[in-house]
N, CA, C and O atoms as a MOPAC input file, in Angstrom:
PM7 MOZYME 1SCF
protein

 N     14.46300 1    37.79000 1    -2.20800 1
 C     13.67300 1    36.67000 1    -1.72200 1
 C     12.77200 1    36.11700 1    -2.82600 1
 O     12.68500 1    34.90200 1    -3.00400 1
 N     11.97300 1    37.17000 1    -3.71200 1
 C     11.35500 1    36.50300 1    -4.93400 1
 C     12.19600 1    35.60800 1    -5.69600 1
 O     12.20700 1    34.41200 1    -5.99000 1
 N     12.81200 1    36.51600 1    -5.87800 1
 C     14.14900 1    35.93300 1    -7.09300 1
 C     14.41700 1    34.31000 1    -6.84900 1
 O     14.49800 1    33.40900 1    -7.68400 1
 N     14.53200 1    34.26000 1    -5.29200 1
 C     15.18900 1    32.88000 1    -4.68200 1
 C     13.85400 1    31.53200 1    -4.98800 1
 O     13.90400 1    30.32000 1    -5.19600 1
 N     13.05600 1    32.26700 1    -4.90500 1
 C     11.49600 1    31.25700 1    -5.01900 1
 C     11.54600 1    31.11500 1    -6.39600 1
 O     11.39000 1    29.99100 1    -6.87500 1
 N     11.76800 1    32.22600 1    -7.22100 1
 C     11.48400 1    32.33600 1    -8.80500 1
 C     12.22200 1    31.03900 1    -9.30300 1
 O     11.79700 1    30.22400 1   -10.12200 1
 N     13.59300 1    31.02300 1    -8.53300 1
 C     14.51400 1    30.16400 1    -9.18600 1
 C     14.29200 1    28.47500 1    -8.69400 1
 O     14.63100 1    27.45100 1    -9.28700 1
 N     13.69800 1    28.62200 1    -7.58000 1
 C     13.61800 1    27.23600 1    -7.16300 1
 C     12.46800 1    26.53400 1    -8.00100 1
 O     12.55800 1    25.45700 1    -8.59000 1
 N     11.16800 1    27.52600 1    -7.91700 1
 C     10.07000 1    26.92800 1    -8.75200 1
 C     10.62200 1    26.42200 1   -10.22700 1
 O     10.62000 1    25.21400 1   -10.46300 1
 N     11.07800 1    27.33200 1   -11.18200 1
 C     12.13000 1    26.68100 1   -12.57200 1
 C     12.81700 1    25.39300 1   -12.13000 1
 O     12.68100 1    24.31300 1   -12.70400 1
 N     13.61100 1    25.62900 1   -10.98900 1
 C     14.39700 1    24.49100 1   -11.04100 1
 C     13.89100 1    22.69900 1   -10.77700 1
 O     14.26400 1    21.56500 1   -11.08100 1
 N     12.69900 1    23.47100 1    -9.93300 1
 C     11.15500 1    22.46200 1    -9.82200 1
 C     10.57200 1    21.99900 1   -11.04900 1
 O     10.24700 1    20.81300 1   -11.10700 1
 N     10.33100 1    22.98400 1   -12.34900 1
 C      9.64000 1    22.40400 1   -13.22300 1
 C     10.38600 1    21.87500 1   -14.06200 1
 O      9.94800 1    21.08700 1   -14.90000 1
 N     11.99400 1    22.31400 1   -13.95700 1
 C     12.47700 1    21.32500 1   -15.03000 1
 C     12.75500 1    20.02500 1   -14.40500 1
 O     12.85300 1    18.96600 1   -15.02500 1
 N     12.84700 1    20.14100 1   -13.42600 1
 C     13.25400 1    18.54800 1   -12.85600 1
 C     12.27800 1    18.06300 1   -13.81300 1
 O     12.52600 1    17.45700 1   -14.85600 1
 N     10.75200 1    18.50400 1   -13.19500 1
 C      9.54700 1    17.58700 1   -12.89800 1
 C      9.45400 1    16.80900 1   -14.87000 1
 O      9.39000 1    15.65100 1   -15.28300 1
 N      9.49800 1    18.35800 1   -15.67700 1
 C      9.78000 1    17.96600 1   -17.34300 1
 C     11.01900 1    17.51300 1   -17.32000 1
 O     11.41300 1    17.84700 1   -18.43700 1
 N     12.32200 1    16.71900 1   -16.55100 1
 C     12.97900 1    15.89500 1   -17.48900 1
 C     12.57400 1    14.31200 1   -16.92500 1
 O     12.85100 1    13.19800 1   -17.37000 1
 N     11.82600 1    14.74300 1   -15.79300 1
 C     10.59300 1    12.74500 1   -15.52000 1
 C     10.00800 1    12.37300 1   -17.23700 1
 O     10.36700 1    11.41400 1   -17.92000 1
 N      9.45800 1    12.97900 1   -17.45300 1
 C      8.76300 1    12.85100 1   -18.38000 1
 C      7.46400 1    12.27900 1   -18.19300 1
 O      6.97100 1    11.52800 1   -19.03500 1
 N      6.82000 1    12.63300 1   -17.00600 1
 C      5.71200 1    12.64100 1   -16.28400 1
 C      4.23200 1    13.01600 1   -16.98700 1
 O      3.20000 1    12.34900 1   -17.06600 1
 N      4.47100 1    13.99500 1   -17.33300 1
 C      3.24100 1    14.34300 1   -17.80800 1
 C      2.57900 1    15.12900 1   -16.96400 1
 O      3.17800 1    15.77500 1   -16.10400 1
 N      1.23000 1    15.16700 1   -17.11400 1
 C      0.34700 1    15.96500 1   -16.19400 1
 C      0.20600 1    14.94700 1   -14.97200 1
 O      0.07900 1    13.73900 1   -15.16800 1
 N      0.22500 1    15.27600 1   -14.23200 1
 C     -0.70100 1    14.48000 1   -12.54200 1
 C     -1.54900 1    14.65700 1   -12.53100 1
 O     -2.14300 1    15.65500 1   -12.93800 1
 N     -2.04600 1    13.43600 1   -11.89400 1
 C     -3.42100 1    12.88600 1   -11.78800 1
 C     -3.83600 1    14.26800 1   -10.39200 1
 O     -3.23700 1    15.03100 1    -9.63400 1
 N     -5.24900 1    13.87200 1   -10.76700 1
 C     -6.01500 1    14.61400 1    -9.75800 1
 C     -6.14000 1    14.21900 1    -8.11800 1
 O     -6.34600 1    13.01500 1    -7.96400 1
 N     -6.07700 1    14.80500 1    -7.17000 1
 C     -6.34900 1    13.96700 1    -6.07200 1
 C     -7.40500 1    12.73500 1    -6.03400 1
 O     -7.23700 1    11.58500 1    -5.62900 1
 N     -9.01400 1    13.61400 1    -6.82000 1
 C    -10.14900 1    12.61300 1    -6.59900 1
 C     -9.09700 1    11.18600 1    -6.97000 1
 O     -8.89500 1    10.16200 1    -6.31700 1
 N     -8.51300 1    11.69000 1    -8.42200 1
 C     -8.35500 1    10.24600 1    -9.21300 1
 C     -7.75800 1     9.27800 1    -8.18800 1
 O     -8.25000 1     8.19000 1    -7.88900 1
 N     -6.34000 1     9.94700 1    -7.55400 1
 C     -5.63900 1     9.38400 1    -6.76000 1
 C     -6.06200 1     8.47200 1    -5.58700 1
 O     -5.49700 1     7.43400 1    -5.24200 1
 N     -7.22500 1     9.07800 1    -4.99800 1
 C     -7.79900 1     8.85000 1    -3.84000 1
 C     -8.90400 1     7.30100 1    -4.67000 1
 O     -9.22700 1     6.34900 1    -3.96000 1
 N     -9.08600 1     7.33300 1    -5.35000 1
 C     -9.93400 1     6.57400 1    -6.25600 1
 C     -8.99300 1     5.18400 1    -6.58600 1
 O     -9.37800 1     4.07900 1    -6.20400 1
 N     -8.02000 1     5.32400 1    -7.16100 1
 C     -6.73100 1     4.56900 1    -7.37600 1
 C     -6.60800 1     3.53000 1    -5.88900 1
 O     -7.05400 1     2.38800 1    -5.77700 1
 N     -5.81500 1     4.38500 1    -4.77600 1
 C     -5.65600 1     4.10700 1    -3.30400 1
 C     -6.55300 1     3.41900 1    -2.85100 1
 O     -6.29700 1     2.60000 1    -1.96900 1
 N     -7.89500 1     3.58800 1    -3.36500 1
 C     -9.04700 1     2.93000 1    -2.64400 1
 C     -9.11600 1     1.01000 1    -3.23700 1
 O     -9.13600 1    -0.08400 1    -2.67500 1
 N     -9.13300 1     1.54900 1    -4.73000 1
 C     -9.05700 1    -0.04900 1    -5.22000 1
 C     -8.27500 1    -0.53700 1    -4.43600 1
 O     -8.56200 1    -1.20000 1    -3.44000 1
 N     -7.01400 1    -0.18900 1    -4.89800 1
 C     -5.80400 1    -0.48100 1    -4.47200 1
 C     -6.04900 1    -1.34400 1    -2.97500 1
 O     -6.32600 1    -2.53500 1    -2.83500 1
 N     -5.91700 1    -0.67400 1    -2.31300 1
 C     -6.65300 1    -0.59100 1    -0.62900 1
 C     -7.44700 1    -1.87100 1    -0.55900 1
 O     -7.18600 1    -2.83500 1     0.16100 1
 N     -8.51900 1    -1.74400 1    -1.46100 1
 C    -10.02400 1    -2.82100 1    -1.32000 1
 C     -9.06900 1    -4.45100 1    -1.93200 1
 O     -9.20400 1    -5.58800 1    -1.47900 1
 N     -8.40200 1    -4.11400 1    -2.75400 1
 C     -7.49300 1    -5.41200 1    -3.71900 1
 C     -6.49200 1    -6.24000 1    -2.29300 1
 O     -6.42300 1    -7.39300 1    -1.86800 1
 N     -5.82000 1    -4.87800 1    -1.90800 1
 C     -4.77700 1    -5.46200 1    -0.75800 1
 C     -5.31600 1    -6.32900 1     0.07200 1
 O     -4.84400 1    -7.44700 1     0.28100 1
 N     -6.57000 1    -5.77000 1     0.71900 1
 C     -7.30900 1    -6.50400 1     1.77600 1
 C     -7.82900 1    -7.73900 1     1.27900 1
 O     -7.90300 1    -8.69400 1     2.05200 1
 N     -8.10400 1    -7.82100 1     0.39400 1
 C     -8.78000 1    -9.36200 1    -0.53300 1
 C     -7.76300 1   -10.17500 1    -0.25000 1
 O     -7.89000 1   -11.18000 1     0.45000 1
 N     -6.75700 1    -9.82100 1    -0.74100 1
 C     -5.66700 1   -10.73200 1    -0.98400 1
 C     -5.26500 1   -11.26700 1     0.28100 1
 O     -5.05000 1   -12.46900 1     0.44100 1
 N     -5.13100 1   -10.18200 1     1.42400 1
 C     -4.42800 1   -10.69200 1     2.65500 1
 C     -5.54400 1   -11.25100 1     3.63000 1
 O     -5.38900 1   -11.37600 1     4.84500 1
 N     -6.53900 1   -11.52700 1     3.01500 1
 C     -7.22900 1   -12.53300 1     4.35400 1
 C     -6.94000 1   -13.79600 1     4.10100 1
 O     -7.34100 1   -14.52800 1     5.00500 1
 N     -6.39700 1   -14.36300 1     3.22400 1
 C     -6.09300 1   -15.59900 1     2.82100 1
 C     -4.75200 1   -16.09500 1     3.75700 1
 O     -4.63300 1   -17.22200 1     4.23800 1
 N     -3.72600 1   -14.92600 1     3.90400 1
 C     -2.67300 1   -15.33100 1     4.72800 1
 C     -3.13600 1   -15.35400 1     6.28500 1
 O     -2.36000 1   -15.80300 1     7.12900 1
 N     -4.56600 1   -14.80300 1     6.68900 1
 C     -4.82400 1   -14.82000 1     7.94500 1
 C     -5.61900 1   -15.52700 1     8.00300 1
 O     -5.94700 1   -15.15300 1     9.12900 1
 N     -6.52800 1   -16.54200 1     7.73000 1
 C     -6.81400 1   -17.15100 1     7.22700 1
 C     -5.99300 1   -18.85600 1     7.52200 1
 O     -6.30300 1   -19.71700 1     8.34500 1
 N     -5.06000 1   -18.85300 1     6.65100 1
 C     -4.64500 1   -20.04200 1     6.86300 1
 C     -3.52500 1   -19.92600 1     8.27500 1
 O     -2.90500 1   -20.91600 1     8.66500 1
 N     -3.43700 1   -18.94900 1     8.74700 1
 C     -2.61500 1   -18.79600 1     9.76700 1
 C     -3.47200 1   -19.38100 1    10.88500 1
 O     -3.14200 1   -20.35300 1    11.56500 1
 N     -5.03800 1   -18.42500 1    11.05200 1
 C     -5.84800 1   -18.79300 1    11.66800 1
 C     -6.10600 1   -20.59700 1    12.00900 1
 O     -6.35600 1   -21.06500 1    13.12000 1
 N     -6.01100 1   -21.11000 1    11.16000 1
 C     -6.52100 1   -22.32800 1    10.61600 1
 C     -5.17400 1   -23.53100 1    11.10900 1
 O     -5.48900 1   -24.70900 1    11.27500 1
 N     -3.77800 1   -23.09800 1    11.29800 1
 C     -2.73200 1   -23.17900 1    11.50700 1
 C     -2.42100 1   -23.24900 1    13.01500 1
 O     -1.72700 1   -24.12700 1    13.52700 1
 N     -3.08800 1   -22.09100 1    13.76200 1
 C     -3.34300 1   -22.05800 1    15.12300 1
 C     -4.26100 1   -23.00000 1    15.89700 1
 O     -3.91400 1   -23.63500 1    16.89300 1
 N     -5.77700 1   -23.02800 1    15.18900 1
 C     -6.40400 1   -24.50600 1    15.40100 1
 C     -6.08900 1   -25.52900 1    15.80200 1
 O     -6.13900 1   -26.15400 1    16.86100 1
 N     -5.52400 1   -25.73100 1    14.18900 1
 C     -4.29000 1   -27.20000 1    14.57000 1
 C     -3.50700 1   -27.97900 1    15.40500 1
 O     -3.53200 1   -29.18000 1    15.67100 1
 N     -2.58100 1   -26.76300 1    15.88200 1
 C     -1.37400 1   -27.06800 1    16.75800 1
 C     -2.15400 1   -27.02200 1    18.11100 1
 O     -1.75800 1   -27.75400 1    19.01800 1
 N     -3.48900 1   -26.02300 1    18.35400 1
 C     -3.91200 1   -26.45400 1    19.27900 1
 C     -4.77300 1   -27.63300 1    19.68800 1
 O     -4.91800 1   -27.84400 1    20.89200 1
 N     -5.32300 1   -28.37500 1    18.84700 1
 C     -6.22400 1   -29.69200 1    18.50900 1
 C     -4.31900 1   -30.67600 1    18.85800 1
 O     -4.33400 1   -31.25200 1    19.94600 1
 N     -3.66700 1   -30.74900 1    18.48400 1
 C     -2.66900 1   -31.19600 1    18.51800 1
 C     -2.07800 1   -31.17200 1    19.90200 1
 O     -1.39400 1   -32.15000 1    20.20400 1
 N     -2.20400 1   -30.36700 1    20.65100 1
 C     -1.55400 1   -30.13400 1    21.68500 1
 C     -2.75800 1   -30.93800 1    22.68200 1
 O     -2.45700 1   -31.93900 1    23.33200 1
 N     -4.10300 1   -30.36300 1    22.69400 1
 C     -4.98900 1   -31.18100 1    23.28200 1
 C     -4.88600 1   -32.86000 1    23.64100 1
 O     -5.04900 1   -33.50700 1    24.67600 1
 N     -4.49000 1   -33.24800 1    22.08000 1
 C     -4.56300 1   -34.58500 1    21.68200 1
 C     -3.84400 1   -35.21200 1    22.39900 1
 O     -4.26500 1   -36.18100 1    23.03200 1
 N     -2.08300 1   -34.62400 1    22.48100 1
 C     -0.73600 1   -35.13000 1    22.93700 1
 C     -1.51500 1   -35.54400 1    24.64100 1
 O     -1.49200 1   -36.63900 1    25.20300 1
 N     -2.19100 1   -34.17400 1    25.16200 1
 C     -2.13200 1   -34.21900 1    26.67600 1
 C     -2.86200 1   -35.64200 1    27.00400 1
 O     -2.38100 1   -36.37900 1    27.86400 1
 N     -4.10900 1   -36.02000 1    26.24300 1
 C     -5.18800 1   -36.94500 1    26.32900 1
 C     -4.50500 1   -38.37000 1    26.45000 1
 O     -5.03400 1   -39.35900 1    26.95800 1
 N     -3.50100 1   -38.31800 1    26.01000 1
 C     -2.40600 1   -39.98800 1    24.92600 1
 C     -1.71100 1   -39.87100 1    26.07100 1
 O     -0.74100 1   -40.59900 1    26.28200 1

């Protein structure tokens, strides 16, 4: 049963050395990364909700209008 772990872990680290990876990052780092990341995504996507929002308005000012005419 060692033997079987012994061999999988090797067969684990050479995979991992023929990535050519390097060391891995730390969780903190990771979690640090994810967060920008995270804070960037959300920036970006209020703009598509946003004009969607703004889109919905419309068609309803539009629909109002039609009934009035």
């Amino acid at each position: 049963m060692l033997a079987i772990k012994c061999r999988l872990l090797k067969a684990a680290k050479q995979f991992f050395d023929s990535l050519g990876l390097g060391k891995l990052s730390s969780v903190k780092a990771m979690k640090h990364e994810y967060a920008v990341l995270n804070a960037e995504n959300k920036r970006l996507y209020t703009d598509p909700k946003s004009c969607r929002k703004g889109m919905t308005n419309l068609l309803t000012a539009k629909s109002n209008l039609e009934r009035f005419l």
